[in-house]
Structures are given as C-alpha cells and as structure tokens.
PDB file of N, CA, C and O in Angstrom:
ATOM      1  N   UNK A   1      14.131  -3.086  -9.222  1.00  0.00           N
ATOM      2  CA  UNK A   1      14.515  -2.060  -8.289  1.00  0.00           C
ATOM      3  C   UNK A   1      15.460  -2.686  -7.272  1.00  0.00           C
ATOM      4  O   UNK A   1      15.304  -3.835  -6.858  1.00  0.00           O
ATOM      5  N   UNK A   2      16.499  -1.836  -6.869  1.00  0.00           N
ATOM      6  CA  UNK A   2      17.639  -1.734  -5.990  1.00  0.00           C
ATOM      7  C   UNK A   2      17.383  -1.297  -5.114  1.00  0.00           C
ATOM      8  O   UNK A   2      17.076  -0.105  -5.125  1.00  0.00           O
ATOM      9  N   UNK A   3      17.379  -2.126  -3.756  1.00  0.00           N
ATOM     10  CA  UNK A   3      17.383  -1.267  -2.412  1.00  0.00           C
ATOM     11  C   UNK A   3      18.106  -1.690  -1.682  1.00  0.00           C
ATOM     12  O   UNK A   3      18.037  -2.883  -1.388  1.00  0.00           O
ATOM     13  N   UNK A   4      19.126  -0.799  -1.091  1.00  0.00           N
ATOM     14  CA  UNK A   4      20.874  -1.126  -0.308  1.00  0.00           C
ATOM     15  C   UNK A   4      20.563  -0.423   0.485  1.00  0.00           C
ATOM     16  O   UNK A   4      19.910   0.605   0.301  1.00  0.00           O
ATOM     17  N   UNK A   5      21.156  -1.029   2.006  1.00  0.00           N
ATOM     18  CA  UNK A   5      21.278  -0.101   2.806  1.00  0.00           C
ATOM     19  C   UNK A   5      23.078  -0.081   3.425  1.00  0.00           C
ATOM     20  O   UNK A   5      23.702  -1.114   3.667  1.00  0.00           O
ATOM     21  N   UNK A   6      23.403   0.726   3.516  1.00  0.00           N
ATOM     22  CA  UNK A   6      24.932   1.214   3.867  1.00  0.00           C
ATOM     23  C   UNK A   6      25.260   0.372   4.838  1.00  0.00           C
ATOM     24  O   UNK A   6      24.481   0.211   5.777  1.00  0.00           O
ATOM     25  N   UNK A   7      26.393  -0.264   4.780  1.00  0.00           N
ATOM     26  CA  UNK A   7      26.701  -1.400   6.582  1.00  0.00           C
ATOM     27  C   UNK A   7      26.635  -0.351   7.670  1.00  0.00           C
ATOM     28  O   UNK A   7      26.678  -0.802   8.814  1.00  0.00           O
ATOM     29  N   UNK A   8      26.529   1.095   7.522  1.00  0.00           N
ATOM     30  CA  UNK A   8      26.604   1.570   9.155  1.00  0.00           C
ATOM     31  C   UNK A   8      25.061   1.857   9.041  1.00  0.00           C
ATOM     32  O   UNK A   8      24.588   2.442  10.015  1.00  0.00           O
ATOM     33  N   UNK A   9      24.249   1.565   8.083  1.00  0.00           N
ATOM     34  CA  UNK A   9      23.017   1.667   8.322  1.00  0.00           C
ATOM     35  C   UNK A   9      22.374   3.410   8.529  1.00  0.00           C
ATOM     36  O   UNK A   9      21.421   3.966   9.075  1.00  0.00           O
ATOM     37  N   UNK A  10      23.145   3.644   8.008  1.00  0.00           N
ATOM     38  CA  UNK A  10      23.358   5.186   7.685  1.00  0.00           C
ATOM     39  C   UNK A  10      22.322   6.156   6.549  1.00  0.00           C
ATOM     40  O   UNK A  10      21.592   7.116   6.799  1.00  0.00           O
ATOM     41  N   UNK A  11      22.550   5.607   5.525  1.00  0.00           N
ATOM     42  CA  UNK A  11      21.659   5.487   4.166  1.00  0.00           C
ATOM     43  C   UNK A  11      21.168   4.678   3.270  1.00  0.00           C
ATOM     44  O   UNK A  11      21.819   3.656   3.055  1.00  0.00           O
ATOM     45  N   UNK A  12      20.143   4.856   2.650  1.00  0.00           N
ATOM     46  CA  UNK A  12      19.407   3.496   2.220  1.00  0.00           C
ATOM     47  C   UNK A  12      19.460   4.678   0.419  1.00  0.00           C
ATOM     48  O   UNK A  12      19.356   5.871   0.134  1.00  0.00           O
ATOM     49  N   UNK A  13      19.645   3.580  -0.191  1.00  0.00           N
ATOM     50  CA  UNK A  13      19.808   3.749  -1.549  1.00  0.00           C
ATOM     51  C   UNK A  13      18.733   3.351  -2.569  1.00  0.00           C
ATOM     52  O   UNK A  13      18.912   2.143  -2.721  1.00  0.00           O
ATOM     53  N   UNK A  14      17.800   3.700  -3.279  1.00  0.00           N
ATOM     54  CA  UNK A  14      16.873   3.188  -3.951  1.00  0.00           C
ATOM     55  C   UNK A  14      17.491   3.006  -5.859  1.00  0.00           C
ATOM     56  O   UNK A  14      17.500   4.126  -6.371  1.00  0.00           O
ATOM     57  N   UNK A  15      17.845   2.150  -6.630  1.00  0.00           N
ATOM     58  CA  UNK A  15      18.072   2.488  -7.641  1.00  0.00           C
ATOM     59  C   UNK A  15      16.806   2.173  -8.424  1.00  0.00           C
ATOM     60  O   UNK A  15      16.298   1.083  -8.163  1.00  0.00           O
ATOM     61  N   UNK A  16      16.287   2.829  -9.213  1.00  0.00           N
ATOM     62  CA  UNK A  16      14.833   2.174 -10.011  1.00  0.00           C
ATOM     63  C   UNK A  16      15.187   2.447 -11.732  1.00  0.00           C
ATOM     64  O   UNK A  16      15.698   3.409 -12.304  1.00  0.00           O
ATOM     65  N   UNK A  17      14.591   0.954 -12.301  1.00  0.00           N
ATOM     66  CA  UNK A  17      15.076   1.322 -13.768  1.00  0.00           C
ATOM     67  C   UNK A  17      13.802   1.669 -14.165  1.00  0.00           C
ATOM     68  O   UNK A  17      12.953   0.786 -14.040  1.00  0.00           O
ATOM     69  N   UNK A  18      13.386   2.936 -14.696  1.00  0.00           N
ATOM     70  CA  UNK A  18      12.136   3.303 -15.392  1.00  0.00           C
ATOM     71  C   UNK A  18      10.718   3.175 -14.255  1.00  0.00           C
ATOM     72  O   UNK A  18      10.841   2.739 -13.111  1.00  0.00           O
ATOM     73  N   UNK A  19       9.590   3.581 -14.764  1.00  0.00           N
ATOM     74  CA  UNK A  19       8.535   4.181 -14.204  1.00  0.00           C
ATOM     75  C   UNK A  19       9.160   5.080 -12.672  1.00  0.00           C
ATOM     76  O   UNK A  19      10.279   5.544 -12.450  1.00  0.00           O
ATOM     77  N   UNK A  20       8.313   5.069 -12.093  1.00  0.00           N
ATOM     78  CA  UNK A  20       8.045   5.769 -11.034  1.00  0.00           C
ATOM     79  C   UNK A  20       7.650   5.570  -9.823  1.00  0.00           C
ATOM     80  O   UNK A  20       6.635   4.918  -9.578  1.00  0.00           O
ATOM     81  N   UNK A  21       8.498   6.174  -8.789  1.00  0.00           N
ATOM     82  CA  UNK A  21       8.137   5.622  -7.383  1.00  0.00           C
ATOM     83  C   UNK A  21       8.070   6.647  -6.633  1.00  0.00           C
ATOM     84  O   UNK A  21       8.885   7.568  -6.585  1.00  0.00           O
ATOM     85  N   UNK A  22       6.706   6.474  -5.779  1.00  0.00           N
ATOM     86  CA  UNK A  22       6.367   7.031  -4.627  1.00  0.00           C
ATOM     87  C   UNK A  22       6.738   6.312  -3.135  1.00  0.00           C
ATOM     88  O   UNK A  22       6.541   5.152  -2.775  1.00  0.00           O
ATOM     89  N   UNK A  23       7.384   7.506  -2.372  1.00  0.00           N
ATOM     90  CA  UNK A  23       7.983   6.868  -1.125  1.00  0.00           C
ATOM     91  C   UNK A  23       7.206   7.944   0.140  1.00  0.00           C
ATOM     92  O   UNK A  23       7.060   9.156   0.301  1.00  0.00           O
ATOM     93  N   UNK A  24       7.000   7.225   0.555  1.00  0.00           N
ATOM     94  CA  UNK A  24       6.063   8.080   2.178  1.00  0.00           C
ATOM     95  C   UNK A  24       7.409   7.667   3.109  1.00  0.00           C
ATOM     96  O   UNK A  24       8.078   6.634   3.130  1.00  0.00           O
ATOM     97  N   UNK A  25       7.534   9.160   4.009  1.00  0.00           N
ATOM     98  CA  UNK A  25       8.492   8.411   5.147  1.00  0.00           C
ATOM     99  C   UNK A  25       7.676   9.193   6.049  1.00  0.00           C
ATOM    100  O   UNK A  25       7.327  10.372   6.085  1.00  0.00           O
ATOM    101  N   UNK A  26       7.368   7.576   7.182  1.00  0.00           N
ATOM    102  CA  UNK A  26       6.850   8.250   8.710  1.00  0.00           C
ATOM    103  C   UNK A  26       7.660   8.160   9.456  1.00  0.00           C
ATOM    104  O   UNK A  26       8.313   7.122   9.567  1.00  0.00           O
ATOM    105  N   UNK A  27       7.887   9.367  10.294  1.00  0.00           N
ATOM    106  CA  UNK A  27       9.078   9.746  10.832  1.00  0.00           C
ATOM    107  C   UNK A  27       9.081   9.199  12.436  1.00  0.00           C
ATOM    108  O   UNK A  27      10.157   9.073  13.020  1.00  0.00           O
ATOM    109  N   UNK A  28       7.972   8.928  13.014  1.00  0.00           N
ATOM    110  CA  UNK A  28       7.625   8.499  14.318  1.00  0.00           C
ATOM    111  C   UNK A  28       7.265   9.947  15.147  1.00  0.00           C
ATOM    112  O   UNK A  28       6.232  10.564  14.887  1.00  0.00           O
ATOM    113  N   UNK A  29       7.964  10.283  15.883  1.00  0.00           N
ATOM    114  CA  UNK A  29       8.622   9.342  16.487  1.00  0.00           C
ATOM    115  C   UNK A  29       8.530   8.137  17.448  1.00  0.00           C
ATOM    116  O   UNK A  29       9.553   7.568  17.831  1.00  0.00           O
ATOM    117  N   UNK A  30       7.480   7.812  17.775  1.00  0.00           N
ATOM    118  CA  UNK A  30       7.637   6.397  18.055  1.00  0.00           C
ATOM    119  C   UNK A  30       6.760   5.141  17.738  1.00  0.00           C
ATOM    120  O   UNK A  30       5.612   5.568  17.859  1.00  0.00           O
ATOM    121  N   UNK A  31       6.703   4.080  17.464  1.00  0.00           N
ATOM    122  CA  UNK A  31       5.893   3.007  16.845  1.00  0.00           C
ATOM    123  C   UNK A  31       4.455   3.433  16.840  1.00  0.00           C
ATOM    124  O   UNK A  31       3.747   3.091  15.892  1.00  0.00           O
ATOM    125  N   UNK A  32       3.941   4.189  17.871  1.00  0.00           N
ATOM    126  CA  UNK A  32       2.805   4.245  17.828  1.00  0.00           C
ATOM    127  C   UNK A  32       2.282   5.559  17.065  1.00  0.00           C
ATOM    128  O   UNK A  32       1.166   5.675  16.558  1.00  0.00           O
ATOM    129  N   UNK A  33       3.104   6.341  17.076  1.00  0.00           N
ATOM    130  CA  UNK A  33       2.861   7.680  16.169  1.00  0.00           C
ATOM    131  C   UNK A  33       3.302   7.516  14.820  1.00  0.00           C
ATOM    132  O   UNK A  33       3.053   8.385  13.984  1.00  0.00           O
ATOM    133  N   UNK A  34       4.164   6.104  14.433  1.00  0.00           N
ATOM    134  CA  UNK A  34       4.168   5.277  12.695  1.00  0.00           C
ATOM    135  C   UNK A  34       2.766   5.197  12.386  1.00  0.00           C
ATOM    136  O   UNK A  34       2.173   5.981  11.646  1.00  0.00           O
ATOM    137  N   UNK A  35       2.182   4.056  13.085  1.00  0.00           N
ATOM    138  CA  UNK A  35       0.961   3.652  13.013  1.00  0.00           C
ATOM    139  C   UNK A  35       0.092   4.791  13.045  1.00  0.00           C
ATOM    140  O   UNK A  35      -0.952   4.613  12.416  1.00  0.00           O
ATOM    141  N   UNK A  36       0.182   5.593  13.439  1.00  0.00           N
ATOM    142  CA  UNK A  36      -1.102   7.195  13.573  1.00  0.00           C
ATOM    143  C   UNK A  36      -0.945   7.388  12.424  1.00  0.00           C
ATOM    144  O   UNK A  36      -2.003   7.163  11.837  1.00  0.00           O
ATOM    145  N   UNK A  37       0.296   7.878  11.370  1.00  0.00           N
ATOM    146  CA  UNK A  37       0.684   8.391  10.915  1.00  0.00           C
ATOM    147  C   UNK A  37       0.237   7.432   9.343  1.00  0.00           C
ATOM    148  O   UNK A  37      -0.377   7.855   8.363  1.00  0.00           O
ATOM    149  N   UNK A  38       0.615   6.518   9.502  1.00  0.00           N
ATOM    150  CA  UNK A  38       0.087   5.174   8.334  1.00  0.00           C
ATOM    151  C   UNK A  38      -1.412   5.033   8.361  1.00  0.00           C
ATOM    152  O   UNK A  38      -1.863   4.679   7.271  1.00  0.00           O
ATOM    153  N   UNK A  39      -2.085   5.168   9.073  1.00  0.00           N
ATOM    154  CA  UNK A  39      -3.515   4.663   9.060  1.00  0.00           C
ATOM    155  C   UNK A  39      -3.811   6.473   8.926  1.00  0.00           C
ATOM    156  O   UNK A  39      -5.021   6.375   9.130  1.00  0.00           O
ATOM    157  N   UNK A  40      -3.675   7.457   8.806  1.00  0.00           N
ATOM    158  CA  UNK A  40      -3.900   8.450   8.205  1.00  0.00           C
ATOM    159  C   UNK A  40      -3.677   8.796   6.928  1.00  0.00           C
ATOM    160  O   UNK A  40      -4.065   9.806   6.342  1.00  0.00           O
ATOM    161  N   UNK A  41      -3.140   8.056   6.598  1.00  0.00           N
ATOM    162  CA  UNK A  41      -2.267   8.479   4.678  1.00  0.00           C
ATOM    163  C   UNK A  41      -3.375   7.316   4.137  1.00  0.00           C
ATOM    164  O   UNK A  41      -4.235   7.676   3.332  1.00  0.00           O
ATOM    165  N   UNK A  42      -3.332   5.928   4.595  1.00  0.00           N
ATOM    166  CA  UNK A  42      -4.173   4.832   4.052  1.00  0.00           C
ATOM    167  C   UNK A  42      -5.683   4.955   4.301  1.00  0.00           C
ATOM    168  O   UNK A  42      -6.513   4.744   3.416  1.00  0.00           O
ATOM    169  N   UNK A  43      -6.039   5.364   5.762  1.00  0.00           N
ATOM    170  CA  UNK A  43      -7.497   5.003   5.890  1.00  0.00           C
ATOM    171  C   UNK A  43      -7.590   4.367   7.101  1.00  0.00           C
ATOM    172  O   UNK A  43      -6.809   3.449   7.352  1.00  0.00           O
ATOM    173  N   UNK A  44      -8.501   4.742   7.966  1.00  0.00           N
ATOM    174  CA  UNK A  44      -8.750   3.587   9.772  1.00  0.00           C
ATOM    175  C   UNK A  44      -9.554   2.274   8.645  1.00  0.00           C
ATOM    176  O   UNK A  44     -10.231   2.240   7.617  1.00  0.00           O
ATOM    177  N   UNK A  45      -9.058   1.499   9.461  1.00  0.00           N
ATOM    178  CA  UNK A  45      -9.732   0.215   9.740  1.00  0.00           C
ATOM    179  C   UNK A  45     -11.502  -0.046   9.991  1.00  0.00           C
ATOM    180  O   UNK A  45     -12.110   0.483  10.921  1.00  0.00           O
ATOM    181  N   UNK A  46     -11.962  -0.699   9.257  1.00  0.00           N
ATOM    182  CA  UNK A  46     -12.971  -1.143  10.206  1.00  0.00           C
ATOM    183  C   UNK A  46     -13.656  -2.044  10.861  1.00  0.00           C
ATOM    184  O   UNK A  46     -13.887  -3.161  10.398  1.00  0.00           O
ATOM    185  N   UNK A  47     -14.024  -1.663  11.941  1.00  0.00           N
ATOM    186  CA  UNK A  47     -14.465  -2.802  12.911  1.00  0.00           C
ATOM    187  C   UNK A  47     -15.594  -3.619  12.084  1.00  0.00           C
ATOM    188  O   UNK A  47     -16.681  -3.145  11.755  1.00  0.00           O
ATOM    189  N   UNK A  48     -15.018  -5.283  11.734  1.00  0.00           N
ATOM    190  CA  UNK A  48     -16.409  -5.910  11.596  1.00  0.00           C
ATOM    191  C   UNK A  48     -17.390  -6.202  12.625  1.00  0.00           C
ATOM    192  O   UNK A  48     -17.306  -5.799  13.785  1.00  0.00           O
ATOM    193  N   UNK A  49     -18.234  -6.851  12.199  1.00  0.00           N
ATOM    194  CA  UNK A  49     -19.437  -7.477  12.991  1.00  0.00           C
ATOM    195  C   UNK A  49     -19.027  -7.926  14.032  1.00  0.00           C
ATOM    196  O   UNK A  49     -18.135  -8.733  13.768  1.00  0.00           O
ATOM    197  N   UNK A  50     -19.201  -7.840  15.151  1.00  0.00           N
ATOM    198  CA  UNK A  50     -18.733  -8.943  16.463  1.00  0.00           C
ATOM    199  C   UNK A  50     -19.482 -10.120  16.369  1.00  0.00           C
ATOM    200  O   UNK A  50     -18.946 -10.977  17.072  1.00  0.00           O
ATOM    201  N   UNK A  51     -20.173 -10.410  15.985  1.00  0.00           N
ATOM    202  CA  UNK A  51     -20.327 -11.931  15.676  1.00  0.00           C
ATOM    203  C   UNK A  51     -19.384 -12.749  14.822  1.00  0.00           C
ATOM    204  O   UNK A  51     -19.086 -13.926  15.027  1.00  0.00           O
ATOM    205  N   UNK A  52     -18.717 -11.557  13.303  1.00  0.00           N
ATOM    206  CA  UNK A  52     -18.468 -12.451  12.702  1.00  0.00           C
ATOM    207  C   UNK A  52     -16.699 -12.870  13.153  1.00  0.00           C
ATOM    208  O   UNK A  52     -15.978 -13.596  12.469  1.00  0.00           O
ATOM    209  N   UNK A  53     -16.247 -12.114  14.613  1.00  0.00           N
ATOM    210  CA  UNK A  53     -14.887 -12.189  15.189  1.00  0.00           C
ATOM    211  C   UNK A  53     -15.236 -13.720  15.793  1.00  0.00           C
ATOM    212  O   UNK A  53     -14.210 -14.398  15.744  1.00  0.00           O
ATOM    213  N   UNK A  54     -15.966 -14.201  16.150  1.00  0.00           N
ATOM    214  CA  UNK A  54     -15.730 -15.685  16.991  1.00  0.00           C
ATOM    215  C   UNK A  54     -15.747 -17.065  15.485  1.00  0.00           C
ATOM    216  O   UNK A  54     -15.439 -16.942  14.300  1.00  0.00           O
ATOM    217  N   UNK A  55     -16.171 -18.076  16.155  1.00  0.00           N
ATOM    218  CA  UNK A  55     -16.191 -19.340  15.621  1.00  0.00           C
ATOM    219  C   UNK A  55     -17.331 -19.615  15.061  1.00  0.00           C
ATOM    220  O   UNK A  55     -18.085 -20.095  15.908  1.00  0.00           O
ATOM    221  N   UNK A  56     -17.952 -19.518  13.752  1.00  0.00           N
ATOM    222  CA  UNK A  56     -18.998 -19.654  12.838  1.00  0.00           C
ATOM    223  C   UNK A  56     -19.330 -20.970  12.531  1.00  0.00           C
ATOM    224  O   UNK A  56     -18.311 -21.590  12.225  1.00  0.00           O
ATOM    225  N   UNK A  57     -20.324 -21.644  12.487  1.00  0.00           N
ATOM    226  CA  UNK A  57     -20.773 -22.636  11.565  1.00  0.00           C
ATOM    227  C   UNK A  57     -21.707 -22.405  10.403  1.00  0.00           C
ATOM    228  O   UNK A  57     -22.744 -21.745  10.477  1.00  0.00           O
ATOM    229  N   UNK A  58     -21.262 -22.989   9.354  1.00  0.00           N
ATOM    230  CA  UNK A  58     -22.611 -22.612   8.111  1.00  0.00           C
ATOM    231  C   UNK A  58     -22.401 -23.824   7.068  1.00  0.00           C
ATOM    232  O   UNK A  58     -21.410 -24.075   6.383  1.00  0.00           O
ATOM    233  N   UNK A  59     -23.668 -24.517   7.158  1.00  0.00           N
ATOM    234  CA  UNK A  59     -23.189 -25.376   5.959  1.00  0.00           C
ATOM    235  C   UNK A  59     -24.830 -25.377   5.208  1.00  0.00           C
ATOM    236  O   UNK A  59     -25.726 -24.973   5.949  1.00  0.00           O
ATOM    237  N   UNK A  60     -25.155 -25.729   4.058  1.00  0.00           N
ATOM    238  CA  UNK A  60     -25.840 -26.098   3.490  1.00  0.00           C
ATOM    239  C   UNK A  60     -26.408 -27.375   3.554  1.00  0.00           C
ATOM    240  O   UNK A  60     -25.480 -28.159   3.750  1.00  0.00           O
ATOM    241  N   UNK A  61     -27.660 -28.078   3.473  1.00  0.00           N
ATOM    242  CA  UNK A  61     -27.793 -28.878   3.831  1.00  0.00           C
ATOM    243  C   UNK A  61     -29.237 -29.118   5.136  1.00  0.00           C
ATOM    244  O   UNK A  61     -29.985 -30.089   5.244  1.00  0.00           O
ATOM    245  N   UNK A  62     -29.208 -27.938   5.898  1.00  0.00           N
ATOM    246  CA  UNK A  62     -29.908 -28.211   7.274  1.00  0.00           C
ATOM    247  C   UNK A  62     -31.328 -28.422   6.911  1.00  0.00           C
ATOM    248  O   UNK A  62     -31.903 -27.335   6.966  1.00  0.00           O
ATOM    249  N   UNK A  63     -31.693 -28.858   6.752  1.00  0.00           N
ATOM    250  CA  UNK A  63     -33.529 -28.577   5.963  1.00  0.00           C
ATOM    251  C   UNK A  63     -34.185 -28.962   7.325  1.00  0.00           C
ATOM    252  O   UNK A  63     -35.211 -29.579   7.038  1.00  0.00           O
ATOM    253  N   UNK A  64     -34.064 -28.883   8.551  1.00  0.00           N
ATOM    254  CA  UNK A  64     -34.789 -29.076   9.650  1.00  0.00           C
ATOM    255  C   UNK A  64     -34.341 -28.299  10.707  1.00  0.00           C
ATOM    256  O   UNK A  64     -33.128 -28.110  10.787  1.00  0.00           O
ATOM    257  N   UNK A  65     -35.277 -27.681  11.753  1.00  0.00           N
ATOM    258  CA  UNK A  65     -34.474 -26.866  12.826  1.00  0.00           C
ATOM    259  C   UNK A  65     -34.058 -27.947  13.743  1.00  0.00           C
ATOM    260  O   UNK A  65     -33.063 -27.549  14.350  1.00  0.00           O
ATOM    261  N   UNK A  66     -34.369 -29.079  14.089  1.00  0.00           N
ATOM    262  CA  UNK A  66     -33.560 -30.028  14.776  1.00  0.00           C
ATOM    263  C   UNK A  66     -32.326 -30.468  14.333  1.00  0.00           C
ATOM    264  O   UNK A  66     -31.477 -30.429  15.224  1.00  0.00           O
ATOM    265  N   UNK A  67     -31.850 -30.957  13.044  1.00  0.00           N
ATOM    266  CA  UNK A  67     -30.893 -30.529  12.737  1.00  0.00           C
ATOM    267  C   UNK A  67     -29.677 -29.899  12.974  1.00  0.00           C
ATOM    268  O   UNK A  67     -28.514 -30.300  13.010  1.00  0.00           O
ATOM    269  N   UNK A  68     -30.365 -28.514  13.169  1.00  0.00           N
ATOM    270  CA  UNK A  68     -29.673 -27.863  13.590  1.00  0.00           C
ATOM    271  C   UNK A  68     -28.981 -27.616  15.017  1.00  0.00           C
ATOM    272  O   UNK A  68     -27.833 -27.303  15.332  1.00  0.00           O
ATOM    273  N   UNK A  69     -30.062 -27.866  15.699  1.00  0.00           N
ATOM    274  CA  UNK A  69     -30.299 -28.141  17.670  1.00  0.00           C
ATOM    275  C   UNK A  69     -28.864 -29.165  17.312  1.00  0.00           C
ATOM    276  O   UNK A  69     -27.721 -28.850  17.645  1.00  0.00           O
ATOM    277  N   UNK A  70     -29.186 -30.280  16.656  1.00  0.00           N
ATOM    278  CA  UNK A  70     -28.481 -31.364  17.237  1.00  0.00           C
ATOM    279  C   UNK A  70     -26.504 -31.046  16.565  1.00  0.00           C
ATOM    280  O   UNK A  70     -25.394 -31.574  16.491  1.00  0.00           O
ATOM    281  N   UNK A  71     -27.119 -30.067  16.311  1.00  0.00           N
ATOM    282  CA  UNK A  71     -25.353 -30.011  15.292  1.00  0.00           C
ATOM    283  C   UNK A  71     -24.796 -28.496  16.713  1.00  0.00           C
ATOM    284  O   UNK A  71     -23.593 -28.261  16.820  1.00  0.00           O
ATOM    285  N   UNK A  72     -25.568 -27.887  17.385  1.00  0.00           N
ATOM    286  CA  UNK A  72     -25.124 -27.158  18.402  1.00  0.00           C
ATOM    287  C   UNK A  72     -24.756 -27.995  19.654  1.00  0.00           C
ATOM    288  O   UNK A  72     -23.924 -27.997  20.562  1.00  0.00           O
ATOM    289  N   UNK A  73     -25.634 -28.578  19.292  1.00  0.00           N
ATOM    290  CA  UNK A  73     -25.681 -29.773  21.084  1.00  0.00           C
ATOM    291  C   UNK A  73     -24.372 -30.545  20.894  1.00  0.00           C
ATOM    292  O   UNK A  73     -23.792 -31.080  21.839  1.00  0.00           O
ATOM    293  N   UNK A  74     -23.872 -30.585  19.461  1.00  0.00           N
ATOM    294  CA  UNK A  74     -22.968 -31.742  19.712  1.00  0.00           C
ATOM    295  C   UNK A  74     -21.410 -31.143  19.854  1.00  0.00           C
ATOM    296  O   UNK A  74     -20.385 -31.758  20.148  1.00  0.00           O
ATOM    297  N   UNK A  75     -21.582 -29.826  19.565  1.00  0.00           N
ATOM    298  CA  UNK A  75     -20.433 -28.355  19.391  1.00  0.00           C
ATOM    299  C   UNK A  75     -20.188 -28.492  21.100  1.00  0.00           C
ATOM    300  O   UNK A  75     -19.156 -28.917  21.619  1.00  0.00           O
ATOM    301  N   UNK A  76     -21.268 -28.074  21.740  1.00  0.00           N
ATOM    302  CA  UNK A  76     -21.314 -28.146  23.460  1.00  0.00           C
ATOM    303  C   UNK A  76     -20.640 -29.366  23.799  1.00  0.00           C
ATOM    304  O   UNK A  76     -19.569 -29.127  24.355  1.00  0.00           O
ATOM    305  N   UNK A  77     -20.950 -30.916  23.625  1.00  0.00           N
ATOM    306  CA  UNK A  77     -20.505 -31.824  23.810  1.00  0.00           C
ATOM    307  C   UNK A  77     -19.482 -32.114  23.848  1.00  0.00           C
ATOM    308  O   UNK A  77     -19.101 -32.852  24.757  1.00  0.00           O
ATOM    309  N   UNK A  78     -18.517 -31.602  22.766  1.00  0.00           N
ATOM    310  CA  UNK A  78     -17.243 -31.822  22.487  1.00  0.00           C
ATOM    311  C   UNK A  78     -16.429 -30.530  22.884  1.00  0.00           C
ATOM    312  O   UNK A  78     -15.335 -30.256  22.390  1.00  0.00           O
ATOM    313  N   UNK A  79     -17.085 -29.761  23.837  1.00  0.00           N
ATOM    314  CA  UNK A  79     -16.572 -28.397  24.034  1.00  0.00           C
ATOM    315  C   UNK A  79     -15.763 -27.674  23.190  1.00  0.00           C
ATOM    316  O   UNK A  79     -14.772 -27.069  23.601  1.00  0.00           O
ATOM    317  N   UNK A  80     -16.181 -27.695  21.820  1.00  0.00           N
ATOM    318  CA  UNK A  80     -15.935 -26.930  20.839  1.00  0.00           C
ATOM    319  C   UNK A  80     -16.129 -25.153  20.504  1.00  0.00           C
ATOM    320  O   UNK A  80     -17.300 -25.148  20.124  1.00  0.00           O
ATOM    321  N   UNK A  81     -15.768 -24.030  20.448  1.00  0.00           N
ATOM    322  CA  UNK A  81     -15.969 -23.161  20.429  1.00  0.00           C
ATOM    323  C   UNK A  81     -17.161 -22.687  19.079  1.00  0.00           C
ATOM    324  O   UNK A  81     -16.997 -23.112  17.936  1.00  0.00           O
ATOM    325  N   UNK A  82     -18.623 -21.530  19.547  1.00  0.00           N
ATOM    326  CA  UNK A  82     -19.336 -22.264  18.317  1.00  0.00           C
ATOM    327  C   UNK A  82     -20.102 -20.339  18.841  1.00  0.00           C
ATOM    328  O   UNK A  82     -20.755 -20.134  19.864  1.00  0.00           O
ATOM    329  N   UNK A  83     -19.844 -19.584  18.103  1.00  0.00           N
ATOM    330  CA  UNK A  83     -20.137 -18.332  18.672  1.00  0.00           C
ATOM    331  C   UNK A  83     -21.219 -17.741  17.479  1.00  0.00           C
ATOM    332  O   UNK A  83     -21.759 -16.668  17.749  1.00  0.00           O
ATOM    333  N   UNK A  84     -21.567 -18.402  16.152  1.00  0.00           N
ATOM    334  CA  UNK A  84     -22.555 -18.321  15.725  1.00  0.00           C
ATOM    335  C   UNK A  84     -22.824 -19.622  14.455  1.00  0.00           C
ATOM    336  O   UNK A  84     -22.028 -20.279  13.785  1.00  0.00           O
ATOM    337  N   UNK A  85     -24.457 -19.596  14.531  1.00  0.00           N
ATOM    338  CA  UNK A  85     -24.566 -20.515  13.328  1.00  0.00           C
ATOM    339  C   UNK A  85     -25.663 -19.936  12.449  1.00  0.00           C
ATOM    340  O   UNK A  85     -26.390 -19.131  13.031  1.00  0.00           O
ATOM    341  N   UNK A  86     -25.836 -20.087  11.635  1.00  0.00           N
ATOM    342  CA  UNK A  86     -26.399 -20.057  10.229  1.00  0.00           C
ATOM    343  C   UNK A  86     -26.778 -20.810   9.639  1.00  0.00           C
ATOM    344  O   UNK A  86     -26.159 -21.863   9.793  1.00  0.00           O
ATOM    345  N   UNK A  87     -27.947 -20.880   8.619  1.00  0.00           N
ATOM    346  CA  UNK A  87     -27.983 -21.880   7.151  1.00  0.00           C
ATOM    347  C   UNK A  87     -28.040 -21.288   6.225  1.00  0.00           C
ATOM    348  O   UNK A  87     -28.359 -20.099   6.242  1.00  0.00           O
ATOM    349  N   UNK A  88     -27.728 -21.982   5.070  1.00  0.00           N
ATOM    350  CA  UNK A  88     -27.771 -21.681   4.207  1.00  0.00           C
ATOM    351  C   UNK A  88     -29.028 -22.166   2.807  1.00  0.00           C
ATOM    352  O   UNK A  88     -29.505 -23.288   2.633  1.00  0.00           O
ATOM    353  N   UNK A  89     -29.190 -21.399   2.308  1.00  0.00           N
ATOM    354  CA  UNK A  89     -30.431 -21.341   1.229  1.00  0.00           C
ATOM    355  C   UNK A  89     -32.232 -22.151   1.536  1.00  0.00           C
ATOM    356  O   UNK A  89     -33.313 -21.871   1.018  1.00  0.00           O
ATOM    357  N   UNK A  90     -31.980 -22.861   2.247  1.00  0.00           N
ATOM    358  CA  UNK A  90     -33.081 -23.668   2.440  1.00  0.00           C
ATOM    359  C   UNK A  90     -33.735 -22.153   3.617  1.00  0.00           C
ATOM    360  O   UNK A  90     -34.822 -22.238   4.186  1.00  0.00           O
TER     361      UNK A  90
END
C-alpha cells in the first residue's frame, strides 16, 4: 500500500493492491475530541490495580518471612522505590 500526501498537504492518496481497507476519520475538532472519538470506536481503557502502577518485587526463592523483612529493609536502605512485594510458590 501507497500513501502520498500532496506537497500543499492538501490530499492524501491511498493506493492499495488487492484486499481491503477500512479507514475511520476523526474529525476533532480538537485533540481532545480525537481521543473521545478513538476510545469510542476502540473501547475505554482500563484502570489496573494501583498497586500494580508502582515498583514491585517478586522473586522465587523466599522460603522464610525474614527473608523477606530483610530484602524490604535493604530496598529502604538504599532508598530504592519498593511499592509492593510478593512471593512466589513457596
């Protein structure tokens, strides 16, 4: 597929060899009424977990809750960002 747009930016040209194309045009008018307009044809977004928006730790391995203490204590220490932790399978 061919897509030209005119130097005065005037018209945009699509050439397509075979199958088929669907074209949505959002008209605005302005950036934020694109976006209204796009997340209505596609679908809203959704908000994940607010936990899982920060800085996670998870490893396998912890087989003790001290362990674990000492792998937070040392996140604090090094003023590392540490907004949730987890283990895994044990």
């Amino acid at each position: 597929m061919d897509i030209l747009l005119s130097p005065d930016g005037d018209t945009l040209t699509y050439r397509v060899i075979g199958g088929s194309i669907e074209l949505y045009i959002l008209t605005g008018p302005s950036p934020q009424s694109v976006v209204q307009q796009y997340t209505e044809l596609i679908g809203r977004p959704c908000m994940p977990p607010f936990w899982s928006l920060g800085m996670g730790q998870c490893r396998w391995g912890y087989d003790t809750l001290d362990k674990v203490k000492t792998v937070v204590a040392e996140y604090r220490k090094h003023n590392l960002p540490l907004e949730s932790i987890w283990i895994d399978i044990e």
